[in-house]
Kinemage of the C-alpha trace (Angstrom):
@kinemage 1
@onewidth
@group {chain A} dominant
@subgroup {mainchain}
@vectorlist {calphas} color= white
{ca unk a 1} P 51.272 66.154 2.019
{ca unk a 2} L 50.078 62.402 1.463
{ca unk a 3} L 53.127 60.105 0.076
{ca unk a 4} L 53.825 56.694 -0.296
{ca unk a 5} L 56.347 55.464 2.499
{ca unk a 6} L 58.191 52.115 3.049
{ca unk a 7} L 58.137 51.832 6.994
{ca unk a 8} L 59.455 48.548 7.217
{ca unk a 9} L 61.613 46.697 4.585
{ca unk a 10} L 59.568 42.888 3.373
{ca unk a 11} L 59.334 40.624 1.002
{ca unk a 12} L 55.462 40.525 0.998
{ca unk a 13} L 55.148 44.585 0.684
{ca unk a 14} L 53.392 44.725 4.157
{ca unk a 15} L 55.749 47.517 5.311
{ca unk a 16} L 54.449 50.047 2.905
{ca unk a 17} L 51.525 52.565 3.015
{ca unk a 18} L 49.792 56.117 2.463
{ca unk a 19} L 50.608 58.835 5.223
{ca unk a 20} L 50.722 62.297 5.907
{ca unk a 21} L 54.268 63.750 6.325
{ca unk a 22} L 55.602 67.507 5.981
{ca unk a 23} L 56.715 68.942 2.859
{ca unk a 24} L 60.260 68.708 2.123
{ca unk a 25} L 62.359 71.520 1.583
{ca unk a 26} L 64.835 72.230 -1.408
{ca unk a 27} L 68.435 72.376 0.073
{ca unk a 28} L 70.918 73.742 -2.021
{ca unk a 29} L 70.602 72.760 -5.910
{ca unk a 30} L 67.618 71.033 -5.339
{ca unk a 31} L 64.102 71.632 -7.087
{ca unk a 32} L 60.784 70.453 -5.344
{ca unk a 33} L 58.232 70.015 -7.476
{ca unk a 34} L 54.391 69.184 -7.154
{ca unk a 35} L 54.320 65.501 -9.073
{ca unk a 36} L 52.179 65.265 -11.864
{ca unk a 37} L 53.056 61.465 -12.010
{ca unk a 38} L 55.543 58.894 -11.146
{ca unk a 39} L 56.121 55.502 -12.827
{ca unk a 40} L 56.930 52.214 -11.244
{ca unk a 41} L 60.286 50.718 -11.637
{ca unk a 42} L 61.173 47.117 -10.745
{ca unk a 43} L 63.882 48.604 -7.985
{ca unk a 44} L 61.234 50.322 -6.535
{ca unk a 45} L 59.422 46.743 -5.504
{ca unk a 46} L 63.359 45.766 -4.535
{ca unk a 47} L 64.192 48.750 -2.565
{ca unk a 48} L 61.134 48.320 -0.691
{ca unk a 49} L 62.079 44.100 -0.095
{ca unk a 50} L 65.821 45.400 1.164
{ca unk a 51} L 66.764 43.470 -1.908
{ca unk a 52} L 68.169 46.467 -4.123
{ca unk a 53} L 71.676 47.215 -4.064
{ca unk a 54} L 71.355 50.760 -2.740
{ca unk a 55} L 70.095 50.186 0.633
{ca unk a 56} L 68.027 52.615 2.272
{ca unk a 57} L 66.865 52.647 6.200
{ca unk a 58} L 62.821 52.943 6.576
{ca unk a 59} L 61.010 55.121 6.734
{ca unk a 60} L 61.259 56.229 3.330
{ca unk a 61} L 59.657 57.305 -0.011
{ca unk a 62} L 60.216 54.960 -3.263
{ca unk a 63} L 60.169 56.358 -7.017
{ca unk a 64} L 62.795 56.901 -9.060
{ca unk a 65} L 60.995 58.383 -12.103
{ca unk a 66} L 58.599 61.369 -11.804
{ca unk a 67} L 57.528 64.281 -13.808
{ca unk a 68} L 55.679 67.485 -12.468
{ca unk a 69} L 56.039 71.224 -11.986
{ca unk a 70} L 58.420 72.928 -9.964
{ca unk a 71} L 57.351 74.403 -7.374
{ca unk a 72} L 60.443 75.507 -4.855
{ca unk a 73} L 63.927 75.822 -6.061
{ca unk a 74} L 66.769 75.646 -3.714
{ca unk a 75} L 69.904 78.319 -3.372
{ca unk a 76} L 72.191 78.063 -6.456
{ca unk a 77} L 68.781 76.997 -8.765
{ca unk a 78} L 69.407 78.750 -12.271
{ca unk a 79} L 68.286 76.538 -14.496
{ca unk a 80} L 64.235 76.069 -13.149
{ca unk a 81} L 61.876 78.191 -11.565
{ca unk a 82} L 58.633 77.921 -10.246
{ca unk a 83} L 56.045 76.860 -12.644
{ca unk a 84} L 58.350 75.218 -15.036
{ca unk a 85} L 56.847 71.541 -16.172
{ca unk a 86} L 59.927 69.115 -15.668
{ca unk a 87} L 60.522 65.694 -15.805
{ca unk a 88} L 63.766 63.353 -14.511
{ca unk a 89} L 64.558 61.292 -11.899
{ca unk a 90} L 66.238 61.020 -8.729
{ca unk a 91} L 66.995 57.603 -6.566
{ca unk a 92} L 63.709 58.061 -4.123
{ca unk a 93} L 60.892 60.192 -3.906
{ca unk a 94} L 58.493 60.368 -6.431
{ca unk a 95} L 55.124 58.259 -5.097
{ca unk a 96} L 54.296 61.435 -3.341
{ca unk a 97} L 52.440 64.977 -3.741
{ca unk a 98} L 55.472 66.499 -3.730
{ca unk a 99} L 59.303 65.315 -4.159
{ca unk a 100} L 62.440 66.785 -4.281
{ca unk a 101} L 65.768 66.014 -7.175
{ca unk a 102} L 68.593 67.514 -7.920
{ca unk a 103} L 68.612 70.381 -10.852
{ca unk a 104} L 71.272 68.350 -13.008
{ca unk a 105} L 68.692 65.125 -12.551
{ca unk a 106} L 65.699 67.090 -14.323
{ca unk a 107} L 64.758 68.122 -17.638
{ca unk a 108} L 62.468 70.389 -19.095
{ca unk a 109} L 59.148 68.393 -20.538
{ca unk a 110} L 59.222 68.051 -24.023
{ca unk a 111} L 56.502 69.779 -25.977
{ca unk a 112} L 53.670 67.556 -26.478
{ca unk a 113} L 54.639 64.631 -24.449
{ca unk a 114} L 52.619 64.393 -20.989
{ca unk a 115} L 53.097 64.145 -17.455
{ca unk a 116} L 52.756 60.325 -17.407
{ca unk a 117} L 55.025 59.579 -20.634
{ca unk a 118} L 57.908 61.606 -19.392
{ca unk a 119} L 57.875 60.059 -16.639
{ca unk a 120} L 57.414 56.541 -17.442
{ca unk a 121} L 60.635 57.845 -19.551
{ca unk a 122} L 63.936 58.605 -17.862
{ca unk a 123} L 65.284 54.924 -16.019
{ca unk a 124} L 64.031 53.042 -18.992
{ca unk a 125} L 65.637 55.027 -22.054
{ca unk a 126} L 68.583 55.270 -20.383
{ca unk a 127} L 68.779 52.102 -19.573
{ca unk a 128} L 68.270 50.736 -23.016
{ca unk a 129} L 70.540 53.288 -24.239
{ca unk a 130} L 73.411 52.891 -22.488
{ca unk a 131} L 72.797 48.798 -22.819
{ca unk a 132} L 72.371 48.668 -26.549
{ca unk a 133} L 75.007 52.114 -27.294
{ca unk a 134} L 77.982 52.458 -24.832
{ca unk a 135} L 77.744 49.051 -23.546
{ca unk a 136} L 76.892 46.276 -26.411
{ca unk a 137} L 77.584 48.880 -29.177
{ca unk a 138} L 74.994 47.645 -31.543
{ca unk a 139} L 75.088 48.388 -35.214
{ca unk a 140} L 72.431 48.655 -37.983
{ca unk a 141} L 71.626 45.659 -39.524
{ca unk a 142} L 72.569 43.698 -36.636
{ca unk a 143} L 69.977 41.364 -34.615
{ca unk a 144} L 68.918 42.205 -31.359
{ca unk a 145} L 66.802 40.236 -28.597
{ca unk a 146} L 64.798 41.542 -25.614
{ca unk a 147} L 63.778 39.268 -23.425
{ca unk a 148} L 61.093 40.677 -20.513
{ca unk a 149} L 60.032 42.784 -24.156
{ca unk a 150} L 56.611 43.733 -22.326
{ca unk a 151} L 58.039 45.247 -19.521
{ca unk a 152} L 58.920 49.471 -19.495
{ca unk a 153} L 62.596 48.453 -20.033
{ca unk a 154} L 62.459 46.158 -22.407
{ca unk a 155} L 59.909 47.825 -24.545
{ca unk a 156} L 62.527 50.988 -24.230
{ca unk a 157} L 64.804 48.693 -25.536
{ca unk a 158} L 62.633 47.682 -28.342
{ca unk a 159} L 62.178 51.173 -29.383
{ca unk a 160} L 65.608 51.954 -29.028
{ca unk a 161} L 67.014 48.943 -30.881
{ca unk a 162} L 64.715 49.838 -33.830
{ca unk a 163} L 65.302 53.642 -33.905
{ca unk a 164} L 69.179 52.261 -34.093
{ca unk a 165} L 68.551 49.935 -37.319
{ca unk a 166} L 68.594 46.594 -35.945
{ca unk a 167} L 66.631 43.894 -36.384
{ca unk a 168} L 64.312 42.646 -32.837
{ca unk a 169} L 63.304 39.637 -31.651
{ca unk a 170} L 61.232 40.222 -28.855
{ca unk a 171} L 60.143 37.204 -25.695
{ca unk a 172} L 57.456 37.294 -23.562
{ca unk a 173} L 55.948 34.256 -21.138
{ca unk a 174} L 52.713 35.431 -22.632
{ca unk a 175} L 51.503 35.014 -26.139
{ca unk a 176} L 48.992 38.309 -25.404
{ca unk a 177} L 51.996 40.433 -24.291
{ca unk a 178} L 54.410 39.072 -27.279
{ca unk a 179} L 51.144 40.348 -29.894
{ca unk a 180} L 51.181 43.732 -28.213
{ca unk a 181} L 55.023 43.865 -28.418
{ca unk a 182} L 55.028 43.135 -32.123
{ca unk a 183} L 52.257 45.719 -32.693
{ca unk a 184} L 54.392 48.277 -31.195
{ca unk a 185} L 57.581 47.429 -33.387
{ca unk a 186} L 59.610 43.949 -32.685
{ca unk a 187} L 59.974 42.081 -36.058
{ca unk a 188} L 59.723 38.935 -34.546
{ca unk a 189} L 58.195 37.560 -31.263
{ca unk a 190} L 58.973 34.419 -29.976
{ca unk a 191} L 57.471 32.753 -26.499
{ca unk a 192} L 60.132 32.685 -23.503
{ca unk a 193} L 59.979 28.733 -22.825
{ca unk a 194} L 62.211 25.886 -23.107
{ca unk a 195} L 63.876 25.690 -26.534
{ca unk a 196} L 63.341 28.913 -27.376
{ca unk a 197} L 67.029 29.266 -28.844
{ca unk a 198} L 66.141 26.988 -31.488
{ca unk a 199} L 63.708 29.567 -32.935
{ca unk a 200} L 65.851 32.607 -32.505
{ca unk a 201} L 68.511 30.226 -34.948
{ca unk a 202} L 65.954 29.612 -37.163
{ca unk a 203} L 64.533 33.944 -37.669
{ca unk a 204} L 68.801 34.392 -37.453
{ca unk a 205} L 69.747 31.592 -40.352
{ca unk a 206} L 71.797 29.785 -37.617
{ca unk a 207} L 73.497 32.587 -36.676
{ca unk a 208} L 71.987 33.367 -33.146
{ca unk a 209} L 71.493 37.161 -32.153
{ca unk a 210} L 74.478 39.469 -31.785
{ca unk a 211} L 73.220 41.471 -29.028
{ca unk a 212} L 71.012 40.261 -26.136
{ca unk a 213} L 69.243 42.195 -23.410
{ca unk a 214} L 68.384 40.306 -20.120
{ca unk a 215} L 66.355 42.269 -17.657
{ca unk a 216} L 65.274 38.068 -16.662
{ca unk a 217} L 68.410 35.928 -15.796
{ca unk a 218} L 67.575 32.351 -14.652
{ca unk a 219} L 66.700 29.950 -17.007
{ca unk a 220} L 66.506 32.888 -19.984
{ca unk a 221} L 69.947 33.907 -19.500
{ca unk a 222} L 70.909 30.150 -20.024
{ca unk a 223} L 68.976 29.823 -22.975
{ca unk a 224} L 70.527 32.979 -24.407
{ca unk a 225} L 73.912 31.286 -23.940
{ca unk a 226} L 72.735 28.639 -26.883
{ca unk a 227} L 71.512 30.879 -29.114
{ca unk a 228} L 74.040 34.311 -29.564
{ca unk a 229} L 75.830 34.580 -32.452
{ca unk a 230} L 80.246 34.472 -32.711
{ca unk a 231} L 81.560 37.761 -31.245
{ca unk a 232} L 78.143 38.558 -29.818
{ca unk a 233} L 77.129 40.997 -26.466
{ca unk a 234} L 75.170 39.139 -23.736
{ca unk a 235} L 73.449 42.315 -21.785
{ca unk a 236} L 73.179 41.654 -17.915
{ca unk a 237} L 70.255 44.136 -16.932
{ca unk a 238} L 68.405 42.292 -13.593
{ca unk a 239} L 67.388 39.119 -12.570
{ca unk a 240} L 63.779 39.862 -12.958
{ca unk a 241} L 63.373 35.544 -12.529
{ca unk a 242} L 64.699 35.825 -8.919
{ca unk a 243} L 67.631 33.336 -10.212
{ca unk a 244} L 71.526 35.109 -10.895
{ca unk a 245} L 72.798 32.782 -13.319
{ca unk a 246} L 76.109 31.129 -13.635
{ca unk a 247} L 77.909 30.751 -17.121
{ca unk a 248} L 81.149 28.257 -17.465
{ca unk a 249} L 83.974 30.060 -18.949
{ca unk a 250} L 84.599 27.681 -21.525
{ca unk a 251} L 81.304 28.998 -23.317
{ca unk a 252} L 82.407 32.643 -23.847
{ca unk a 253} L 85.972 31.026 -24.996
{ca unk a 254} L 84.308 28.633 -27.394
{ca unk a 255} L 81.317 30.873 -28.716
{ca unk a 256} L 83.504 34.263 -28.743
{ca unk a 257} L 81.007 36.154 -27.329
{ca unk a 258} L 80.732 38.497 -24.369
{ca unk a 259} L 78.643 38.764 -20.916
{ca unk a 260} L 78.419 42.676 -20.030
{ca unk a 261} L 77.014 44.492 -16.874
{ca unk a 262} L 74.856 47.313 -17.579
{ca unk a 263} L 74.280 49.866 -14.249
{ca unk a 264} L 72.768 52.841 -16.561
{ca unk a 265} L 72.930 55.035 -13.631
{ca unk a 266} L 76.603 54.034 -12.326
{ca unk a 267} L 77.574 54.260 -15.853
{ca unk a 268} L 77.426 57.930 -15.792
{ca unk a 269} L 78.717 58.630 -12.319
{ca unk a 270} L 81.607 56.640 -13.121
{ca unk a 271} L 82.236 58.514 -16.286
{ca unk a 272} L 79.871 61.786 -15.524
{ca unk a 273} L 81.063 63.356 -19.068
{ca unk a 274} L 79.585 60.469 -21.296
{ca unk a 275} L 76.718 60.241 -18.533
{ca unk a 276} L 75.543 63.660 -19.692
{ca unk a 277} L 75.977 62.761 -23.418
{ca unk a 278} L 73.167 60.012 -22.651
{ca unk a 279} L 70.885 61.866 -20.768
{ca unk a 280} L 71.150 64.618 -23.425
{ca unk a 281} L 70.475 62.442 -26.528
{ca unk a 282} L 67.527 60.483 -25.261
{ca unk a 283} L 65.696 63.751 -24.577
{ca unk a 284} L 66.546 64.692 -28.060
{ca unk a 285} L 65.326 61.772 -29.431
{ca unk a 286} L 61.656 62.316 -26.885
{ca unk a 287} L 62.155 66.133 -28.611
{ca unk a 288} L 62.396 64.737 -32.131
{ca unk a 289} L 59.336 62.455 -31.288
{ca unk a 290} L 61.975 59.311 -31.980
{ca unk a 291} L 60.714 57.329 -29.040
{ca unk a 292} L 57.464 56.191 -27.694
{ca unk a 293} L 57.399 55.611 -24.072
{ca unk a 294} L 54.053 53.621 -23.682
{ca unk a 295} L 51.580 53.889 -20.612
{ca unk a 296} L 50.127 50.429 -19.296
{ca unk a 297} L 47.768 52.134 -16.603
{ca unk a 298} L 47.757 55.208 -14.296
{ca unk a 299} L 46.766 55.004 -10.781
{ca unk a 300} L 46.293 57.487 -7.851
{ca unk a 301} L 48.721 57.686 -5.109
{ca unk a 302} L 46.315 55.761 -3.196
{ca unk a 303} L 46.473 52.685 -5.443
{ca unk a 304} L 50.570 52.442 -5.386
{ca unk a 305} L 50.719 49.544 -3.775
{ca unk a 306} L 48.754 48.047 -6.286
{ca unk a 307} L 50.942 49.168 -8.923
{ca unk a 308} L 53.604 47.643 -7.446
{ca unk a 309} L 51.735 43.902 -7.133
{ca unk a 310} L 50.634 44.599 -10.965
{ca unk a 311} L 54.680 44.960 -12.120
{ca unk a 312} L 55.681 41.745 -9.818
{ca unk a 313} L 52.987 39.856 -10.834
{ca unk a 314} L 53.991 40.580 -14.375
{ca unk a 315} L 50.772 42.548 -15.481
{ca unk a 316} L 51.946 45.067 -17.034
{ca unk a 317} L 52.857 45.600 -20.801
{ca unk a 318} L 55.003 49.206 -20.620
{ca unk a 319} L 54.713 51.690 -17.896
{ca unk a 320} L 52.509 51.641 -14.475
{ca unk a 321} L 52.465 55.181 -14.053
{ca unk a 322} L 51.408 56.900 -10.079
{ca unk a 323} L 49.134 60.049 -10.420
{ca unk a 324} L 49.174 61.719 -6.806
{ca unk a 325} L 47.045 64.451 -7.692
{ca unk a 326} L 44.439 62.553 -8.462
């Protein structure tokens, strides 16, 4: 089969490329399944720069989100069989004609959503999810801001933060992006540039916003330290900018709010029950037709490296989305 492998870890991508490499095989509760697509995650660029915090040894396969039909299923296998159209994730994989994940990663497609929304689904809903629900515990009513709100995370938590009742402020660097984020569902948009806090005051009457989700860091994350309301949530996603910021206690103490690490996938390791109470609800909600995963581009397997370049260079306004039978 033809995949997408990472033979050498850089910071330019030059290690990476199309070859032919056998099948895998399903061990024990594992499904292979032919992919029907497989979107492009910002860890996937990482992973492949030996930047990422799980740290794999080339030669490998990147993609984390993929959707497809199973076509093997390991001993112990009840709940999938061959033929079954699935979608879920697992930590590598996916940019290839066939992949394998664990049972308990996969789900069975909803009806009426296709290959290349599920998969441009799992990493960013749950992401957003656990941010905005277990982590920042946002209410109705209250105001949220995305920054990075083009991206397939932060429009997730867009969509997310409106299903839940709050109010969004959306940022983008680009005024083109922030009118196609608006169009999809943020109340307000405002441009990611110096000073930006002053406008987020002005759409919050002074108040600031009381939750704030940072897939960016750098300069953003400082800016969101000026401009989040008393007893607010300041959502650590990524660092997107290539700059971890620094915050001085005395601002937390002074401002009573609160800086919080979101790992969506650790998250539910750590506490496995709860984990499975977010998968479960935000493949309800893609059931119930609550969300809207959105679909930038699709691309065949041949094309993944450009995929890639089109997420780091910023490109992209939702999903990048891998079609290796194409």
């Amino acid at each position: 089969m033809r995949a997408f492998v990472c033979h050498a870890l850089s910071d330019d991508l030059s290690g990476v490329g199309i070859v032919d490499v056998p099948k895998p095989e399903p061990a024990d509760g594992e499904v292979r399944l032919r992919v029907e697509a497989a979107s492009v995650n910002f860890p996937d660029i990482l992973i492949c720069q030996g930047k990422y915090q799980l740290k794999l040894e080339p030669p490998f396969t990147p993609g984390m989100d993929m959707a497809g039909i199973v076509d093997a299923v390991g001993a112990g296998v009840t709940a999938f069989k061959p033929g079954d159209e699935v979608a879920g994730g697992a930590r590598f994989g996916g940019f290839a004609e066939y992949a394998l994940a664990r049972a308990e990663g996969l789900q069975a497609k909803p009806e009426g959503m296709g290959f290349a929304e599920a998969a441009a689904y799992p990493a960013a809903y749950l992401t957003a999810y656990v941010a905005l629900v277990r982590r920042a515990r946002l209410q109705a009513g209250e105001t949220l801001l995305v920054h990075g709100a083009s991206g397939g995370v932060g429009l997730a938590a867009v969509d997310v933060g409106k299903l839940l009742g709050a109010k969004v402020i959306a940022t983008s660097a680009s005024e083109g992006k922030l009118a196609q984020v608006v169009e999809y569902g943020a109340d307000h948009g405002v441009l990611a540039r110096a000073g930006f806090r002053e406008e987020v005051k002005a759409l919050t009457d002074g108040r600031g916003a009381d939750v704030i989700f940072d897939p960016v860091g750098g300069d953003v994350f400082d800016e969101s330290v000026r401009c989040i309301a008393f007893d607010g949530r300041l959502c650590v996603i990524g660092f997107t900018s290539g700059r971890i910021a620094n915050v001085s206690s005395n601002m937390p103490l002074i401002k009573g709010f609160s800086v919080v690490g979101v790992r969506a996938g650790e998250y539910g390791r750590k506490f496995p029950e709860r984990g499975a109470e977010n998968i479960k609800q935000i493949w309800d909600w893609a059931r119930a037709g609550k969300t809207r995963p959105c679909v930038h581009t699709r691309l065949p397997l041949a094309r993944t490296l450009d995929g890639l370049r089109m997420l780091e260079q910023r490109e992209v306004v939702g999903k990048v989305v891998i079609e290796p039978q194409l």
